[in-house]
N, C-alpha and C positions, 0 to 999 in steps of 0.2 A: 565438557560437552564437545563433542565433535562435527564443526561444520565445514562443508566443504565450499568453494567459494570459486567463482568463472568472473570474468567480467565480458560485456555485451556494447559494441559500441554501433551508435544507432545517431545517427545524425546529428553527427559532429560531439555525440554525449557518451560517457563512459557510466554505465552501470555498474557497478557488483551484486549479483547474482549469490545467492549461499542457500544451501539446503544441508539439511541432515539427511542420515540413511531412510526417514519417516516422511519426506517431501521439503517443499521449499519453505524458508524460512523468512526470508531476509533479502530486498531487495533495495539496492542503495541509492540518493538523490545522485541527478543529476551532476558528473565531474566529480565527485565528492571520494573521499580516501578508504581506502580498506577500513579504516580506524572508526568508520562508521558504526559497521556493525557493533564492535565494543561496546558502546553506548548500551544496544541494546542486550548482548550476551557477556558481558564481563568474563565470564571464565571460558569465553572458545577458546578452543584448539583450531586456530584457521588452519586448513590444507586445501592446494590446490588440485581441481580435479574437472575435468571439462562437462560443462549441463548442457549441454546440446540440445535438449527438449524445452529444457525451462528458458533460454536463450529464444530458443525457435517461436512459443508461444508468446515472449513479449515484443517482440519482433512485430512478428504479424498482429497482435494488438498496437505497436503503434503505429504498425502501417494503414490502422485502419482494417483490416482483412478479417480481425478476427471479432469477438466482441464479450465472449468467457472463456474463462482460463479451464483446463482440465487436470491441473494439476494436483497432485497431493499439497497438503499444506500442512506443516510441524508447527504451531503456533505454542508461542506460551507465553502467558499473559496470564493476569488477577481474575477473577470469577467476572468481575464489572465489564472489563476491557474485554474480555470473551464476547460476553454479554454485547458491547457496544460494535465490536468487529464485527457480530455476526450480524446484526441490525443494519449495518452499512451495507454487507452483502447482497441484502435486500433487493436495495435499492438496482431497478434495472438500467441499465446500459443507457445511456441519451439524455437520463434525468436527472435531479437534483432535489434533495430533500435539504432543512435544515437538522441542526443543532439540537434546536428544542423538539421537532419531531422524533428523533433517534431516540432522545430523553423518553419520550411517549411510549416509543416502541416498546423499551425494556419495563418501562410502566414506572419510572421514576423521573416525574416531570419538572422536578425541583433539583434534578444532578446534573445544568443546561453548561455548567461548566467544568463537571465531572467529563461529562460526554467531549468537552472539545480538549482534555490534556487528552483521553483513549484515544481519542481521533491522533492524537499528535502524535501516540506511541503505535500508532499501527507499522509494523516491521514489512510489511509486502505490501508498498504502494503497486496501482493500478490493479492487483487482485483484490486486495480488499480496497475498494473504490472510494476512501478515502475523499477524494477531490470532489464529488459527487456531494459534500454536505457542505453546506453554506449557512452565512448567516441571515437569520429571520429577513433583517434589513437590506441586505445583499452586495452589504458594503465588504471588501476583500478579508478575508481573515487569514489566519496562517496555513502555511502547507510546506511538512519538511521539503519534500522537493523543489520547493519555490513556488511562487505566486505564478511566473510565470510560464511553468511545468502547468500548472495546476490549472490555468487558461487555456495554454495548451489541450492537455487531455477533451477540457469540455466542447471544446469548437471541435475536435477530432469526433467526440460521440456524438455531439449535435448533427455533425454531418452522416454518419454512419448509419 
C-alpha cells in the first residue's frame, strides 16, 4: 500500500500527516515518530510528498478557524470500526457523546467496550472526533493523542 506522508508543526507539536492517492488516511499523535503509522498499515510503503491542503485544514481546525474538515478520507478498518468511526462522525462540533451511546448508535448496546478499543484504532484523530466520546461517568479515559491533546481539543470546541 502506498502512502504518502507530510508532517505539520503547529504549536510547538509535530504531526504526520499521510494519505493515499484516495484521500487522508492517517494522522499522527502529538511529537510521536513516523513509526506510528505502522501500527496502523503494517505493509506501507512510506514516501514523502507535500499535503498542503490536508496540512492547511488541520491547521485552521486547530486554530479554531475551522470546525469540518473537507477532505477525502481512505479509511480501512473492520465492518464494526467502520461502523463505530462513522457514529463518532456524528457527533457535532462543541459536543460530547459517550461510549455507551455510540454503542446505541450502531444498535449494539452490549459492545461499550468494543466501541472504546474502535475509538482507540481510529487512524485520523480530530476528523474522526474521536476526543468528542467520553466516559458515562466522565472520569478521563484514554486518547492516542494523550489526555492532554484530548482536553485540549474540547476547551478548543467548547469555545468555538
Amino acid at each position: 500500500m502506498n502512502i504518502y506522508f507530510d508532517s505539520l508543526n503547529y504549536n510547538n507539536n509535530k504531526y504526520f500527516i499521510c494519505a493515499t492517492d484516495n484521500g487522508i488516511n492517517f494522522i499522527g499523535s502529538p511529537n510521536q515518530e513516523l513509526e506510528e503509522v505502522l501500527n496502523f498499515y503494517p505493509e506501507a510503503n512510506l514516501t514523502h510528498r507535500k499535503l498542503e491542503r490536508e496540512k492547511q485544514e488541520i491547521s485552521e481546525y486547530l486554530a479554531g478557524e475551522r470546525k469540518q474538515f473537507d477532505l477525502p478520507i481512505d479509511l480501512a478498518g473492520t465492518e464494526f470500526q467502520m461502523k463505530v468511526w462513522n457514529a463518532i462522525r456524528s457527533i457535532p462540533y462543541g459536543k460530547t457523546t459517550t461510549y455507551l451511546e455510540i454503542a446505541n448508535m450502531i444498535n449494539n448496546p452490549k459492545a461499550i467496550r468494543a466501541v472504546g478499543t474502535a475509538v482507540g484504532r481510529n487512524p485520523i484523530l480530530m476528523i474522526i472526533p474521536c476526543h468528542r466520546v467520553i466516559r458515562t461517568d466522565c472520569k478521563d479515559s484514554g486518547y492516542r493523542g494523550g489526555l492532554a491533546m484530548k482536553k485540549e481539543l474540547l476547551i478548543l470546541e467548547k469555545r468555538g
